[in-house]
N, C-alpha and C positions, 0 to 999 in steps of 0.2 A: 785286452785291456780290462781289467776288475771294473765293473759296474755298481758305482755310487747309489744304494739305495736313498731316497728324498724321506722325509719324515714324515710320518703319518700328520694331518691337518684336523685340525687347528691345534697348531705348538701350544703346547700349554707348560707351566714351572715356577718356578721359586728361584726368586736372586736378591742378590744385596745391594741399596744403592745408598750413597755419601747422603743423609740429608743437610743441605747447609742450615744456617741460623739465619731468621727471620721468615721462612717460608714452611707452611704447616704443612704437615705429612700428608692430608686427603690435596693437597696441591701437586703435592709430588704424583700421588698415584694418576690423580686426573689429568697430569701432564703428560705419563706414561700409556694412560689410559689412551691418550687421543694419541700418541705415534703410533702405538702395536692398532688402534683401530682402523687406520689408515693401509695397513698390511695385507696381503693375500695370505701369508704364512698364518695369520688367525683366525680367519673367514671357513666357517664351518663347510665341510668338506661338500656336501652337496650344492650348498649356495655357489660357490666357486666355479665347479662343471656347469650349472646355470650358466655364469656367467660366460665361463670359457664357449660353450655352444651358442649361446648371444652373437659372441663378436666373433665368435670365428676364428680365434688365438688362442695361444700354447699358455704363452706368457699375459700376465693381467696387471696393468699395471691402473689402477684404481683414483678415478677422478671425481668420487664422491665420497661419503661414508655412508657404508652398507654395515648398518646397527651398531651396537659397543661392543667391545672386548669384554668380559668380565676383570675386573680388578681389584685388589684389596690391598690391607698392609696388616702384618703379625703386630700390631701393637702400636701406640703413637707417640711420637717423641714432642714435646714442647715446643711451638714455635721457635722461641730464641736457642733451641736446644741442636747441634749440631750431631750427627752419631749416620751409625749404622739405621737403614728402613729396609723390614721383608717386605716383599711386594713377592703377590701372588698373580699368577695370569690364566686365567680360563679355569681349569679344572685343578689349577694348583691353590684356587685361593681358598681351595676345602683342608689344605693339609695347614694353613696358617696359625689356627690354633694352638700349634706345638710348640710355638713360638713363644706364648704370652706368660709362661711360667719358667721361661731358660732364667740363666743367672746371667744379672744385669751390674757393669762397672761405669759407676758417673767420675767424670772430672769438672771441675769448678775454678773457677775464680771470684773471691768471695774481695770489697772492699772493705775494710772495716771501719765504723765508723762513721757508717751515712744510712740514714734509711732512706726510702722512695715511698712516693703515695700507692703506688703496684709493687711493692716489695721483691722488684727485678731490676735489670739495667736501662730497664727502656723508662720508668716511671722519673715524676720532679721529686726532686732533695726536699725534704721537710724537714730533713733533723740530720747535723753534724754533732759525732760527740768523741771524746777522748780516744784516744787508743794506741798513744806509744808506750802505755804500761803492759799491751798484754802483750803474754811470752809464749812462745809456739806449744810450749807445754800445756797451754791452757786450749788454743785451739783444738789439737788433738784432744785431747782430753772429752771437748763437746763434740769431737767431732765422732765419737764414742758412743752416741745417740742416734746417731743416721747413719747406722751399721746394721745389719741384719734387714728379717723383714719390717718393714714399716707400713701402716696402713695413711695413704697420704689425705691429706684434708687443706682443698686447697681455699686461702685467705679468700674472706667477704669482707 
């Protein structure tokens, strides 16, 4: 029977995870953070045979938390903002960098016609104003402006 080599410890990599809208990217990672912390598969390879000669087993199956993971993310998405999140683990959150200059595609839905006191969906109405005059040609048109690079500067 072919013999399964196990992976070298502590798994370390780069994946992709959904982030929803309302929840901030360093929630995601610190969320992710505390499940791979909880793991033998990330517990650095000596700590582990520590343990495993402690108790006298093969298998470790872990009833505290023995230190953090390392964890990061390639960049960070706006709370309300739903997308793609790199998340790095252990010795992969040194390659996250390569991340932060990729080419990036927003989608939006824009009301028109209402501002907010936070100029998002979450802030109060301050101001209703006309807008069954404008024509999708003029959308486009502005929307001609938030193309390419842009350097963002966010409202005070």
């Amino acid at each position: 029977m072919p013999r399964v080599n196990s992976p070298s410890i502590p798994l370390n990599g780069i994946f992709a995870v959904a982030k929803p809208s309302g929840m901030t990217s360093m929630a995601v990672v610190e969320t992710i953070q505390k499940l791979f912390t909880d793991s033998p598969l990330f517990m650095e390879a000596e700590a582990l045979e520590k343990l495993r000669a402690k108790t006298g087993k093969k298998k470790i199956k872990l009833q505290r938390k023995i230190g953090n993971v390392k964890a990061g993310q390639g960049g960070t998405l706006d709370p309300l903002a739903d997308g793609v999140l790199v998340i790095g683990i252990s010795k992969g959150t040194k390659s996250l960098g390569r991340f932060l200059d990729c080419t990036k595609e927003y989608k939006t839905i824009g009301l028109l016609g209402c501002e907010t006191d936070s100029y998002d969906s979450e802030g109060a109405r301050v101001r209703i104003a006309p807008w069954k005059n404008i024509t999708r040609e003029q959308v486009e048109a502005t929307l001609n402006r938030f193309r390419g690079p842009i350097k963002q500067v966010p409202p005070m």
